[in-house]
C-alpha positions in Angstrom: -7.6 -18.4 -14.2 -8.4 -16.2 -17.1 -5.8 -14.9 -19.1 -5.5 -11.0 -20.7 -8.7 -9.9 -22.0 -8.0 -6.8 -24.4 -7.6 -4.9 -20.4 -6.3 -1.4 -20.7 -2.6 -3.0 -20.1 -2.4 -5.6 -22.4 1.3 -5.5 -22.4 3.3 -4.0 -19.0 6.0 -2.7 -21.2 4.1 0.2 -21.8 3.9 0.7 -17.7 6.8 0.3 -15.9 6.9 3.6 -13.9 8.8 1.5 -11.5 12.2 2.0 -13.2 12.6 5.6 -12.7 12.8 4.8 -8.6 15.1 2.3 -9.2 18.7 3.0 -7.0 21.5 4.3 -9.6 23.2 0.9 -9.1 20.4 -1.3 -9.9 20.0 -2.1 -13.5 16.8 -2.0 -15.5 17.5 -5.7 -16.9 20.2 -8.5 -15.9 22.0 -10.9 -17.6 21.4 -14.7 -16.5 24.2 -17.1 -16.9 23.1 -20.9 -17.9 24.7 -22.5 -15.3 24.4 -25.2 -13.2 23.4 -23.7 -9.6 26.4 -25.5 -7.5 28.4 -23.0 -10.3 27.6 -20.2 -7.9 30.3 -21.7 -4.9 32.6 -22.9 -7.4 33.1 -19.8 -8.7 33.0 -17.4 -5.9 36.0 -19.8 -4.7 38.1 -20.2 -7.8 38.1 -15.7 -6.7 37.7 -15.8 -3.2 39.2 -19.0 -2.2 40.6 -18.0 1.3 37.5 -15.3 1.9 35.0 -16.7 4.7 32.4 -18.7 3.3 30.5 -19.3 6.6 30.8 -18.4 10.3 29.0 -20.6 12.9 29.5 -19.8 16.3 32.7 -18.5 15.5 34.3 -21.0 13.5 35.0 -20.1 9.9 35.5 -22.0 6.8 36.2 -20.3 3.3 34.9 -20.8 0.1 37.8 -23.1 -0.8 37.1 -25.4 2.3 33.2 -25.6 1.3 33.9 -26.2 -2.0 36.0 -28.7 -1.6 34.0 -30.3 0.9 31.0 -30.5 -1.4 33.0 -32.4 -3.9 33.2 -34.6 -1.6 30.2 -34.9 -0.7 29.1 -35.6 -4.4 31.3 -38.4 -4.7 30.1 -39.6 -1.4 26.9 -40.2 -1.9 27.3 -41.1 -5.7 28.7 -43.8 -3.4 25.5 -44.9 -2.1 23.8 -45.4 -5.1 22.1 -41.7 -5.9 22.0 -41.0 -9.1 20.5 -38.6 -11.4 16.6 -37.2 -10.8 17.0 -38.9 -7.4 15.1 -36.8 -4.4 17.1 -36.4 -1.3 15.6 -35.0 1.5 17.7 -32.5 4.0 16.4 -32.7 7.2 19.0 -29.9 8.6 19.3 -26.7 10.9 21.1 -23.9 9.8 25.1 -24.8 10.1 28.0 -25.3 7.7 26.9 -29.5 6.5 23.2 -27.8 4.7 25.8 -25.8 2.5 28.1 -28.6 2.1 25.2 -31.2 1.3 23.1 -28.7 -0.4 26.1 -28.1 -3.0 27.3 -31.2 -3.3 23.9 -32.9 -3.8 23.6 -30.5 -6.7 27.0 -32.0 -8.2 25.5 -35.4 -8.0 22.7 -34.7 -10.1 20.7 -35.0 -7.0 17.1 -33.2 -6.7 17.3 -31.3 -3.1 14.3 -31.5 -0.7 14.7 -29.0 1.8 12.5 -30.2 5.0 11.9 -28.6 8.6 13.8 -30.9 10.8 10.9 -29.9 13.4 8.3 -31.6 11.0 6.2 -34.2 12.7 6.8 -37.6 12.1 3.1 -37.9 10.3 4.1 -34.9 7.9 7.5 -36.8 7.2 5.9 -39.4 6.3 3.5 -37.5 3.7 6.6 -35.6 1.9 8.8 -38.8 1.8 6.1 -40.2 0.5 5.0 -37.9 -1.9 9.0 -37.1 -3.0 9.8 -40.5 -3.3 13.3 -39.7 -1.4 15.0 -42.5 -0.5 17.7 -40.7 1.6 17.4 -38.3 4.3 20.4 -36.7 5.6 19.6 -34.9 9.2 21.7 -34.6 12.6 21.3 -37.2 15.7 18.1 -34.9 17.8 16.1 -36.3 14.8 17.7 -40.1 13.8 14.9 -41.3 16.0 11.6 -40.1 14.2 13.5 -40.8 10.7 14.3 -44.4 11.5 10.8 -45.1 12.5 9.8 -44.3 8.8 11.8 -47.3 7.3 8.8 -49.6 6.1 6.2 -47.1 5.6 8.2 -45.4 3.2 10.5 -45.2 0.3 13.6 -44.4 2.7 16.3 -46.4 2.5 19.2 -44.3 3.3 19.8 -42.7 6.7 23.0 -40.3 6.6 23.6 -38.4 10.1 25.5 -35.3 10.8 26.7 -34.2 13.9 26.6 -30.7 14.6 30.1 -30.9 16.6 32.1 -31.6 13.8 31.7 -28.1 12.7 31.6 -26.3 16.1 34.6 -24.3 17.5 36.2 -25.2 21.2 34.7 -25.9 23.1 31.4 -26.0 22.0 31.9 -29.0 19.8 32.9 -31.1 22.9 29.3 -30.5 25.1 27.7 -31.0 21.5 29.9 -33.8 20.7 28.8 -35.7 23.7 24.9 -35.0 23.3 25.0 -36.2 20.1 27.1 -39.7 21.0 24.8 -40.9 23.2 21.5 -40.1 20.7 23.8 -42.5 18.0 23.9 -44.8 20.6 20.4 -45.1 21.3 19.7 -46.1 17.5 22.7 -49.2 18.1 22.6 -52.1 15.4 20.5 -49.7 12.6 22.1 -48.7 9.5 23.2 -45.4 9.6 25.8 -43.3 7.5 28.3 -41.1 9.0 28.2 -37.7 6.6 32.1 -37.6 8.1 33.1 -40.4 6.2 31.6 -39.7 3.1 33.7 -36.2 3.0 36.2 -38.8 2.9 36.1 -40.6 -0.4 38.8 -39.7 -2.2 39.0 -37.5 -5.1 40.3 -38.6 -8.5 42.8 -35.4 -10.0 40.4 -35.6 -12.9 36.9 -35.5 -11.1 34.0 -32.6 -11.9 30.7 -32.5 -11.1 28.3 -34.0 -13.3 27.0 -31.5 -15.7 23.1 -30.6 -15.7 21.3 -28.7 -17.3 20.0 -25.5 -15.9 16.5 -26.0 -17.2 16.6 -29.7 -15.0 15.1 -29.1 -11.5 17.5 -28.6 -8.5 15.1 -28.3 -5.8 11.3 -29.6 -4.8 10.5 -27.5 -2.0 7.1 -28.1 -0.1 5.0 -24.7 0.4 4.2 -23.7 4.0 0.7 -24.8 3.4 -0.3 -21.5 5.2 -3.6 -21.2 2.6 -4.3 -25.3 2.8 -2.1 -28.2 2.1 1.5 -27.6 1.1 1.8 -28.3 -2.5 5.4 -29.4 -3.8 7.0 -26.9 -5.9 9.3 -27.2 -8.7 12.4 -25.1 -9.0 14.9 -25.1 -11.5 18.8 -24.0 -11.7 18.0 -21.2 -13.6 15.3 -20.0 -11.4 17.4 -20.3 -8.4 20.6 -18.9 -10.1 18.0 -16.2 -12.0 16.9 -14.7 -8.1 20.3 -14.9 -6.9 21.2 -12.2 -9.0 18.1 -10.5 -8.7 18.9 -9.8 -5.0 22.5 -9.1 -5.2 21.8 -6.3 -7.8 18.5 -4.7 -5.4 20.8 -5.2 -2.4 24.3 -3.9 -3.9 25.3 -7.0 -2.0 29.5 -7.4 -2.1 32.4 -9.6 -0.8 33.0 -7.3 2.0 29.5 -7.7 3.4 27.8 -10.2 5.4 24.3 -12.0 6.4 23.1 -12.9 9.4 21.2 -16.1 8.6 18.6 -17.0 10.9 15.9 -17.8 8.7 15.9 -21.3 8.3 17.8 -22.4 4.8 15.0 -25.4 4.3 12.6 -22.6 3.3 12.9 -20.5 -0.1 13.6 -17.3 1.6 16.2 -18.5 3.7 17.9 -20.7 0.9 17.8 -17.7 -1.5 18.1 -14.3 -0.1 20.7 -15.8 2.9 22.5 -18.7 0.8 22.3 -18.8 -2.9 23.0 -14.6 -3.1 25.6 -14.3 -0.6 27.5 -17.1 -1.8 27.2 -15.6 -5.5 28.4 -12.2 -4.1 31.3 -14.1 -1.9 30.0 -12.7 1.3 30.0 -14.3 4.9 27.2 -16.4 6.4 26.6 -16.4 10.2 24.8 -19.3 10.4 22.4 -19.4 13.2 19.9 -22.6 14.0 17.0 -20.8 15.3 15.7 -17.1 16.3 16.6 -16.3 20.4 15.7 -12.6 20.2 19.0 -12.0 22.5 21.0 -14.5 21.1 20.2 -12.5 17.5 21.3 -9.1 19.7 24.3 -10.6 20.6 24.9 -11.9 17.0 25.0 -8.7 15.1 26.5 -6.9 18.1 29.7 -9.4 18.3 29.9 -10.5 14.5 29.0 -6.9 12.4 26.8 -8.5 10.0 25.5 -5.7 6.9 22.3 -7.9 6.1 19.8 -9.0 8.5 16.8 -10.7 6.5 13.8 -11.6 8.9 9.9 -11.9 9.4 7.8 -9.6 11.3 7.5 -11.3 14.4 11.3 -11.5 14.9 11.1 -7.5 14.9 8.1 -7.4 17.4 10.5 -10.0 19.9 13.7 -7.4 19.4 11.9 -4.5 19.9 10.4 -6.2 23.1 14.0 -7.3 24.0 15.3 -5.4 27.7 18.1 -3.2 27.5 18.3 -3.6 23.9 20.4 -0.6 24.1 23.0 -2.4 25.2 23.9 -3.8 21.9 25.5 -2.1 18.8 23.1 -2.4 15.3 25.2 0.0 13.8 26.8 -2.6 11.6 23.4 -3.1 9.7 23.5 -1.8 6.1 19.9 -3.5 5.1 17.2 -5.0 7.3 14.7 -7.0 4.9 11.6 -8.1 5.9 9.5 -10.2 4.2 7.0 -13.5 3.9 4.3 -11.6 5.8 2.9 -8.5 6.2 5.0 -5.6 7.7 2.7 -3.4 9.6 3.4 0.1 10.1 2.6 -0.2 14.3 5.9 -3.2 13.8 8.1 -1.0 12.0 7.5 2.3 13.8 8.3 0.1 16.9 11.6 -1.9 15.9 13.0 1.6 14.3 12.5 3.5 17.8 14.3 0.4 19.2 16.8 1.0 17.2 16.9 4.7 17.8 17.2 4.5 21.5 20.8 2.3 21.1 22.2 5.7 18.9 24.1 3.1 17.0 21.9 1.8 14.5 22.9 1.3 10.7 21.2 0.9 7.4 16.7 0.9 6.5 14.1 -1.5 7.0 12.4 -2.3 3.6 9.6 -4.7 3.6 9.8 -7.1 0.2 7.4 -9.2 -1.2 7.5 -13.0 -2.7 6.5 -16.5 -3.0 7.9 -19.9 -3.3 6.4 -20.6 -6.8 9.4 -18.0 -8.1 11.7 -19.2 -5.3 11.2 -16.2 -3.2 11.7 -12.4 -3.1 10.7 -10.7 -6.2 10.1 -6.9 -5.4 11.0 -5.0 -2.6 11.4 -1.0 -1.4 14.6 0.8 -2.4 17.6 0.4 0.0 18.6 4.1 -1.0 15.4 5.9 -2.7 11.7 6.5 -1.8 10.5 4.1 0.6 6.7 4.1 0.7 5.9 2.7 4.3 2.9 -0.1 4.0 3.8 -1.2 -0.1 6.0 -4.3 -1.3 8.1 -1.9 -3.2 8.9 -2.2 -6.8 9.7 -4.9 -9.0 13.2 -6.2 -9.2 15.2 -6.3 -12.7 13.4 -8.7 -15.3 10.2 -8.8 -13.0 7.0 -7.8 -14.5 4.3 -6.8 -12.3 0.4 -6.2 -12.9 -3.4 -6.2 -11.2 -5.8 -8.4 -13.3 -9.3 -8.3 -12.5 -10.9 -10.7 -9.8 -14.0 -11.4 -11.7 -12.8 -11.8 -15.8 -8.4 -11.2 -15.4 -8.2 -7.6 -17.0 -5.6 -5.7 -16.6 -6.8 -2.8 -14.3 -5.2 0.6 -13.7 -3.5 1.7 -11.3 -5.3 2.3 -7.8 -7.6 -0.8 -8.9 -7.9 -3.3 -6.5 -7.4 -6.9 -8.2 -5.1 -10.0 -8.1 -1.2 -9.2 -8.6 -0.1 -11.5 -11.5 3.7 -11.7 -12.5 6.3 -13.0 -15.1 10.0 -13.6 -14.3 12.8 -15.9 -15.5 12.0 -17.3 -11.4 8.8 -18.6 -12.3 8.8 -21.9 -11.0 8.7 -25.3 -13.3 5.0 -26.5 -12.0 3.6 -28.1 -9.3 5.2 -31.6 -8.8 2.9 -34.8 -9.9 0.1 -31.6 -10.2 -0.7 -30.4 -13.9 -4.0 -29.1 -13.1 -2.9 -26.7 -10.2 0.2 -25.8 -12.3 -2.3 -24.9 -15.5 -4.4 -22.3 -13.1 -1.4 -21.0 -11.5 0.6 -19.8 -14.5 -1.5 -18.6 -17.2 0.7 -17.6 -20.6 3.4 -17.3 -18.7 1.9 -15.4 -16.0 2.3 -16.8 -12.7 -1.3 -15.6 -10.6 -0.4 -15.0 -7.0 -3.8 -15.4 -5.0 -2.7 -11.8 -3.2 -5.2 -9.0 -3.4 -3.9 -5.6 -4.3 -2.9 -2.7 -5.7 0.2 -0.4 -7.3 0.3 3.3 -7.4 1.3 5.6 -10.1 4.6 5.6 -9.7 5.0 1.6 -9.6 5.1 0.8 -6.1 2.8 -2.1 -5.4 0.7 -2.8 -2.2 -0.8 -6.0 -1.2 -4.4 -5.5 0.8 -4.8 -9.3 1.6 -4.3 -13.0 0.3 -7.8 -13.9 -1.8 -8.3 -16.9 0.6 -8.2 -14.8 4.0 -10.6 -12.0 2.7 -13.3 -12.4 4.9 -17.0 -11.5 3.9 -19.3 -10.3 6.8 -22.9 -9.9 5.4 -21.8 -9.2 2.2 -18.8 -6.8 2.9 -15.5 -7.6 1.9 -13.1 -6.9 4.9 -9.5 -7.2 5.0 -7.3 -8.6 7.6 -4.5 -6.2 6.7 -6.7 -3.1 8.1 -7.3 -4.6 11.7 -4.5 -6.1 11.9 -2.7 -2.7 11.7 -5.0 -1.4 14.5 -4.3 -4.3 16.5 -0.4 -3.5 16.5 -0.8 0.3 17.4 -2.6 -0.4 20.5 0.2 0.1 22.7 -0.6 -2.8 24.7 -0.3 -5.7 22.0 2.8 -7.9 21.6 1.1 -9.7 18.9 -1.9 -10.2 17.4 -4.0 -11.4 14.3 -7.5 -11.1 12.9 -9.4 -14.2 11.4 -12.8 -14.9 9.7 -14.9 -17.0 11.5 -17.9 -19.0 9.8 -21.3 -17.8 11.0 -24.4 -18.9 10.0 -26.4 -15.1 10.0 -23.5 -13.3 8.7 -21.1 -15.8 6.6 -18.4 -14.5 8.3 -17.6 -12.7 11.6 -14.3 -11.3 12.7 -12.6 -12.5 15.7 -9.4 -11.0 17.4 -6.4 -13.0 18.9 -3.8 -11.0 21.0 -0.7 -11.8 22.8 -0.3 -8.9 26.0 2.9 -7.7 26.1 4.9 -8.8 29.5 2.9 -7.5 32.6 -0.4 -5.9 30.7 -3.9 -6.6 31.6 -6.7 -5.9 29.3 -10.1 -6.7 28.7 -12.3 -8.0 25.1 -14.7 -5.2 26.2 -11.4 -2.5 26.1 -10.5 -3.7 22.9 -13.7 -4.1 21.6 -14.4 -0.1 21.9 -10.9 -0.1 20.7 -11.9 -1.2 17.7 -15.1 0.4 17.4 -14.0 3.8 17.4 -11.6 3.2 14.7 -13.2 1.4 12.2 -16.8 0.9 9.9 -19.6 -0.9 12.2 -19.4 -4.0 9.9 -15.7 -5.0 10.3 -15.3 -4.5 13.9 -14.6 -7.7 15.6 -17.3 -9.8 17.5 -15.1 -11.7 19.8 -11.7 -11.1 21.1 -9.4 -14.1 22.6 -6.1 -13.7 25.0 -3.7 -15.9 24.1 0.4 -16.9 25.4 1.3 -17.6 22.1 -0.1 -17.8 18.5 0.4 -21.0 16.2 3.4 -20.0 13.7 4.9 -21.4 10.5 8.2 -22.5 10.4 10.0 -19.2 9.3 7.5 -17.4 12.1 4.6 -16.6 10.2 1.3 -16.3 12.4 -0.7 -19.2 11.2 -4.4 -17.3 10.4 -5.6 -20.6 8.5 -5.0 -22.6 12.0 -6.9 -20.8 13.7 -9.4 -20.5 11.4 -9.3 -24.4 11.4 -9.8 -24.7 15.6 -12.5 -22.5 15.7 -14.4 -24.7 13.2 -13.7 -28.1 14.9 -15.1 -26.5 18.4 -18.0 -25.4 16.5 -18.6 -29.1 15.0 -18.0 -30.0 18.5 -20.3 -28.2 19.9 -23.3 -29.4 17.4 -25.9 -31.3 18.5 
């Protein structure tokens, strides 16, 4: 990737309009504390010791009680033999133990590797392989598939869970008993209770290891949404650095809480819904995976302020029956971010929300990526709010469009790559120099999103560089039709992928979910299409689908489909 050429913005100092739409409360620049990033709980609980650190399915424990359980923790699997550098893996659903073992790890000197506990046994295999973790703490529903690794890689350490032990009653006794008989199935392997490592004693004396907040603290694997997930180094400071980014944006406070539902294995989740709430000493509600009527009930029983999501988790609400029925009102802040918010999903979740007349606080869409932890600009909370942009810059975040063919700095309304520098930019890709070299260039980390910012600062994306498709020469961009694909009044969901094609390079095709009880045709949506948009990016083919292939944090997965369509086409060759 090229660095500044002598472009017309050499230095973004001299153009950051962005500041003067900044709330009142949010400050131009922060200061970072060096710190290690287990700091964060500890001090939040020296202050708020009996204030409720997180709430899962009723049952609270405070800061104190997570603190002190994360010592524990630390001292229990020092126990084991982890020392310092050493990659654990966290094979864990949302629910009290992820904090506990997330912290405490940290206090070992542990490096964290936050995992989908839905990954396939193949793609465990891959990151234990590639982490060289030798410990994998997870709960009982997935002892099986980690056992079966032992031999074919590093992992020697097994430490279980069970979900029950932090449940209220009487949840915790119909968990309790699912997860007995699961241990029992696995009789005569080595296994480690996480119970009784919580209880090693403490000495009077005992204090987490210091580290340094330049070490790494956590190798998170990408999503792999653009090709294979790469393994991404973050440090304290850059975790500790966006923690207070998003408290300051989001005026988060003690008295406020966040419904957690995106999953705390992924950078979004761990930062926005764990790292900045327990800085600000707010309350979790921890909840294991998105039931668009569990998430109704949620909010409605518990009064979160924050509810931090993805797009499809709007389109499901606003598809929810009788949503009326259930009280929003508590809702200060709806974020959404990690894929595109289209104005046809937000139009339709905000008239959801007026027809219960008790709705609360604005849905700002936010931009960021795992290679500076996560979130890194987002729409005001209380100021102008420009529907289909990313929204600003956060404190310390600088922002610019570099051209696509030679990396100068373009003005604004130019269409180019957005590059950035931050104090979240990541350490490098792990075991990767080369990637790491084109990624971050002088400090500038270069995003592969295509797009734009306006005079006054606000930034837009039109589309990733890698899912531009190019139809006889034209550059289309699955942003446009996939805004026309949520207005038609008939879509529950829906995405537009480039196809390859042997006249044309490329050609578009269409995938749609029907909402409950709609017909429709390819020919209907077809003319749809054609009387809305240029000849040359209306789509060729359209395909009816149940469902569409998803990341784990619910991101429609174009690259998959992309992927099938080329294998039937191979398949199909003579």
């Amino acid at each position: 990737m090229a660095s500044d050429t002598g472009g017309r913005m050499s230095d973004v100092s001299e153009f950051r309009p962005w500041f003067k739409h900044y709330d009142p409360e949010v400050p131009q620049h922060l200061t970072y504390p060096h710190i290690p990033l287990y700091s964060l709980l500890d001090e939040t609980a020296a202050k708020h010791p009996g204030s409720p650190c997180t709430n899962f399915f009723g049952r609270r424990l405070s800061y104190q009680q997570i603190k002190e359980l994360s010592d524990c923790f630390a001292v229990g699997i020092r126990s084991l033999g982890i020392r310092k550098g050493d990659r654990v893996v966290l094979l864990l659903p949302n629910s009290p133990q992820f904090l506990v073992a997330y912290y405490g790890l940290l206090k070992a000197e542990a490096v964290i590797v936050p995992l989908n506990p839905l990954s396939a046994e193949r793609e465990l295999e891959f990151y234990l392989t590639d982490s060289g973790a030798e410990t994998v703490i997870t709960i009982p529903l997935f002892l099986n598939k980690v056992v079966s690794l032992r031999g074919k890689t590093p992992l020697k350490h097994v430490v279980y869970s069970r979900l029950a032990d932090f449940l209220p009653f009487p949840l915790n006794l119909v968990q309790g008993f699912r997860e007995r008989r699961l241990i029992r199935k696995l009789d005569g392997e080595t296994l480690v209770d996480f119970k009784e490592l919580l209880k090693q004693a403490l000495r009077p004396d005992w204090d987490p290891e210091p580290v340094q907040p330049e070490e790494m603290a956590v190798l998170i694997y990408s999503g792999g949404t653009t090709g294979v997930a790469k393994s991404i180094m973050l440090s304290h400071f850059n975790l500790v650095s966006n923690a207070h980014q998003i408290i300051a944006w989001g005026h988060l406070t003690d008295e406020q809480g966040v419904l957690a539902v995106l999953p705390l294995f992924h950078g979004f989740g761990m930062s926005v819904t764990m790292n900045a709430a327990v800085l600000a000493g707010g309350e979790i509600f921890l909840v294991p995976r998105f039931n668009a009527k569990q998430i109704a009930k949620a909010i409605h029983k518990y009064k979160p302020s924050f509810f931090i999501g993805v797009p499809t988790m709007f389109v499901q609400l606003s598809n929810l029956p009788n949503i009326h029925r259930y009280d929003f009102s508590s809702l200060r802040g709806i974020f959404v971010g990690a894929a595109p918010l289209t104005h046809a999903i937000k139009e339709g979740f905000e008239a959801s929300l007026k027809a219960t007349g008790r709705t609360g606080g604005r849905m700002v869409e936010g931009y960021g990526l795992t290679e500076a932890v996560t979130a890194i600009m987002a729409n005001p909370y209380q100021g102008m709010h420009k529907v289909g942009s990313i929204g600003l810059p956060f404190p310390d975040v600088d922002v610019k469009i570099v051209s696509l063919d030679d990396g100068h700095d373009l003005a604004p309304g130019e269409l180019g790559e957005i590059v950035l520098r931050s104090p979240t930019v990541m350490l490098g890709y792990y075991k990767n120099a080369e990637e790491t070299q084109k990624t971050v260039v002088d400090d500038w980390l270069y995003t592969g999103d295509i797009g734009y910012v306006d005079e006054d600062g606000y930034f837009y994306i039109t589309d990733r560089k890698k899912d531009l498709i190019i139809v006889g020469g034209f550059n289309v961009f699955p942003r446009e039709i996939d805004e026309l694909i949520y207005q038609h009044s008939k879509v529950k969901e829906g995405i537009s992928v480039g196809i390859p094609d042997p006249r044309k390079g490329e050609r578009i095709k269409v995938y749609i979910v029907l909402k409950d009880g709609e017909t429709a045709t390819p020919e209907e949506f077809i003319a749809y299409f054609k009387e809305r948009l240029t000849p040359y990016k209306v789509p060729s083919e359209v395909e009816f689908r149940t469902q569409l292939p998803k990341s784990m944090i619910g991101k429609i997965l174009r690259r998959a489909l992309r992927e099938e369509e080329i294998r039937k086409a191979k398949a199909t060759q003579p």
